[in-house]
C-alpha positions, 0 to 999 in steps of 0.5 A: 751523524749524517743526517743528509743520508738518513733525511734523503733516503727513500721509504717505502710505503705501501707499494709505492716508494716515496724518494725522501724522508721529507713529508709536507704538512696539510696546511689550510689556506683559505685561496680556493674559488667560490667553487673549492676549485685550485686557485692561481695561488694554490698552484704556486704554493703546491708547484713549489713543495714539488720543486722543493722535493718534499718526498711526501705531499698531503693535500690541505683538509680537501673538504667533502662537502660544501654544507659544512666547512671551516674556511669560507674559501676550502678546497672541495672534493666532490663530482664539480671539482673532478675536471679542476682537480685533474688540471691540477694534478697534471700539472704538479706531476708536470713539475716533479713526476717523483713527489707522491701526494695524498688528499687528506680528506676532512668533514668540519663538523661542529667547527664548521663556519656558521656564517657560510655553512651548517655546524653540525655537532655529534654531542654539543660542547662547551663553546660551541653551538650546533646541529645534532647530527642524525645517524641517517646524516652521518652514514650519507657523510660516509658516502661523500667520503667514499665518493671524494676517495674515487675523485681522488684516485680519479684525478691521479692522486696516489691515496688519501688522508682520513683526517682524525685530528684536531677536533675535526668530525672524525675526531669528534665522533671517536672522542670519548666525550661523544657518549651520546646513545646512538649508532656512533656514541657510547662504547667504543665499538661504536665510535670507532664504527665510524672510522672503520666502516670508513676504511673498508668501503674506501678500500672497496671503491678504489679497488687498487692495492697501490692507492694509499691509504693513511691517517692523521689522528690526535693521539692526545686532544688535550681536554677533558673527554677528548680522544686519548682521555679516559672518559667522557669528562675526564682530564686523565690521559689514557690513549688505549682507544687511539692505539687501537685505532691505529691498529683496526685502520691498519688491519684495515689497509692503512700503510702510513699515519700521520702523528698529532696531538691537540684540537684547533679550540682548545689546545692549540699550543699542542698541534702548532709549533709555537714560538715560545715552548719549542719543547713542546715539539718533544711530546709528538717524539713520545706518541709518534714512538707508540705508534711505531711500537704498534704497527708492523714495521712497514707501516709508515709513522710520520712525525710532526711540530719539527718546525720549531727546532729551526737550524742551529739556531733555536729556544731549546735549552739544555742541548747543543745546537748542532744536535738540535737542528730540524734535520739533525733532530729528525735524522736522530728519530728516524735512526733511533726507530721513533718515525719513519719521516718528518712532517713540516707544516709552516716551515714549509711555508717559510721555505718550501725548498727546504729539502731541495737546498739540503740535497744540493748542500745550501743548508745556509740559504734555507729560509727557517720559520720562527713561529711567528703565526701571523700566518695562524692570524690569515686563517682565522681571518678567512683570508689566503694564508702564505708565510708573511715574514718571507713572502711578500704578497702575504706580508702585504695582505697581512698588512691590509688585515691588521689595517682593517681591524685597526679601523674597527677597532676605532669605530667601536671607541 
């Protein structure tokens, strides 16, 4: 197999034509300003996916409002942002003219962060605590995403990424356990108003056939009476409603879609790659396969949790190492019509010029993640988040965390 001609390959998506196969996962990092403005630190980790020549770049759940965010230093996308958001992307076409990016647009809802911000919740869940959303907020919420799209087409990004995954407002309010009796609950003509108005009237406000516009989305969430569950409180896996949602986006003008699976409270295990069950990276192989088998053929499905197959060197039992590879394994889904490219998520973060070394043929000197998640820990700390295993500053930082809970730890003996 020569994965090199297949993983290096152009795709086309929509009408725009992505160079490589290779799609960098939207990684939250907590290193904005007080503003949700990029950072010195957010430059360098997006000026290195670009050197890295990643064909496909998702910007990080770029927030739409300041009310209501996970990560108390969030990239924000709203009228403030526009002149910082410009800088940024003159300089990343500066450093690589060919790389695409999309802004993956996100509301946290009830993961929001009361500390610094207002939960909200559609339906109140076991473990968390919120305000009930109105359907007056949720239509002003659509508004913000409207208007965060044109900043986006504004500031020269080439499309956007509706964040449906994971456990995040979109998420919440397509899941079947929101059977709440209002404007976006109960059936699912309802809750999927939310995403389909959604689309229709971003595609208005841009007005531009070569602006992309695309999804990451839970097929599974993996709790009882989440999405791809068959029933409000049900454990039973039934993913009727999330192909159905692929399809309606896609009627809708949506040229590409990001497969996931998982929620940030409950089944992580699902969404990351972790280090201990790198089998489970095979599922997201099984639902990126339904999804291409229910879009048309140029509608682009995007793969993901391949960080786990490493090099040749990994935990999978059962099969050789040189079929287990990241690029062999990838290569083989993309010839065997499973996806049409590969997500990396934390790999690029261990080595953001993965795709770059295998062009130039230095597979040896690419750097592979181990799923170590000291990174996961950073996020969940609220501080910048970055590869602590090969990057120093965050080898450092992480340092100083596992110090300061260290200290009090003590204090509380």
């Amino acid at each position: 197999m020569d994965y090199k001609k297949t993983l290096l390959a152009p795709v086309k998506i929509g009408n725009r034509v992505c160079q490589n196969r290779f799609f960098a996962q939207p990684m939250e990092c907590v290193d904005s300003d007080d503003e949700g403005n990029p950072t010195d630190l957010t430059y360098a980790r997006y000026e290195n996916l670009y050197k890295g020549e990643f064909g496909l770049v998702d910007l990080e759940a770029i927030t739409v409002t300041n009310e209501s965010r996970a990560r108390k230093t969030q990239l924000e996308i709203m009228p403030r942002n526009e002149k910082a958001l410009t800088k940024f992307m003159k300089r990343l076409k500066e450093v690589n003219p060919k790389v695409l990016i999309v802004f993956q647009l996100t509301h946290s809802g009830e993961i929001s962060e009361p500390e610094f911000s207002r939960r909200v919740t559609v339906k109140p869940l076991y473990g968390f605590e919120g305000d009930l959303l109105t359907e007056e907020e949720v239509d002003k919420i659509i508004e913000q995403f409207v208007l965060s799209s044109k900043i986006a087409q504004n500031v020269g990004a080439d499309g956007i990424d509706l964040k449906f995954c994971h456990g995040y407002l979109g998420s919440q309010i397509l899941r079947p356990y929101n059977d709440r009796k209002w404007k976006y609950g109960g059936a699912w003509e309802n809750r999927s108003r939310f995403a389909y108005d959604l689309i229709e009237r971003i595609q208005r406000a841009v007005n531009d056939k070569n602006f992309l516009l695309g999804s990451k989305l839970s097929i599974w969430e993996g709790f009882p009476g989440g999405c791809g569950s068959a029933g409000p409180d049900s454990p039973l896996m039934d993913i009727t409603e999330s192909i159905d949602l692929v399809r309606g986006l896609e009627e809708r003008g949506a040229a590409y879609f990001v497969e996931s699976l998982g929620n940030v409270h409950c089944s992580m295990a699902y969404m990351e790659a972790i280090q201990d069950e790198p089998y489970l990276s095979y599922l997201h192989f099984y639902f990126s396969n339904i999804i291409k088998q229910n879009v048309k053929p140029e509608t682009v499905v995007i793969g993901s949790h391949f960080s786990s197959f490493r090099g040749k060197k990994n935990k999978l039992l059962s099969i050789e190492p040189e079929k287990s590879s990241m690029f062999a394994m990838g290569a083989r889904c993309i010839e065997d019509g499973m996806m049409d490219m590969i997500g990396l998520g934390r790999q690029s973060f261990a080595d953001p010029l993965t795709p770059l070394k295998l062009r130039e043929g230095r597979e040896d000197e690419i750097k592979y993640c181990t799923q170590c998640m000291n990174c996961e820990e950073l996020m969940i700390r609220q501080k910048p988040v970055g590869c602590v295993l090969y990057n120093k500053p965050y080898t450092e930082l992480f340092r100083e965390v596992r110090k300061t809970l260290g200290k009090l730890a003590e204090l509380h003996t």
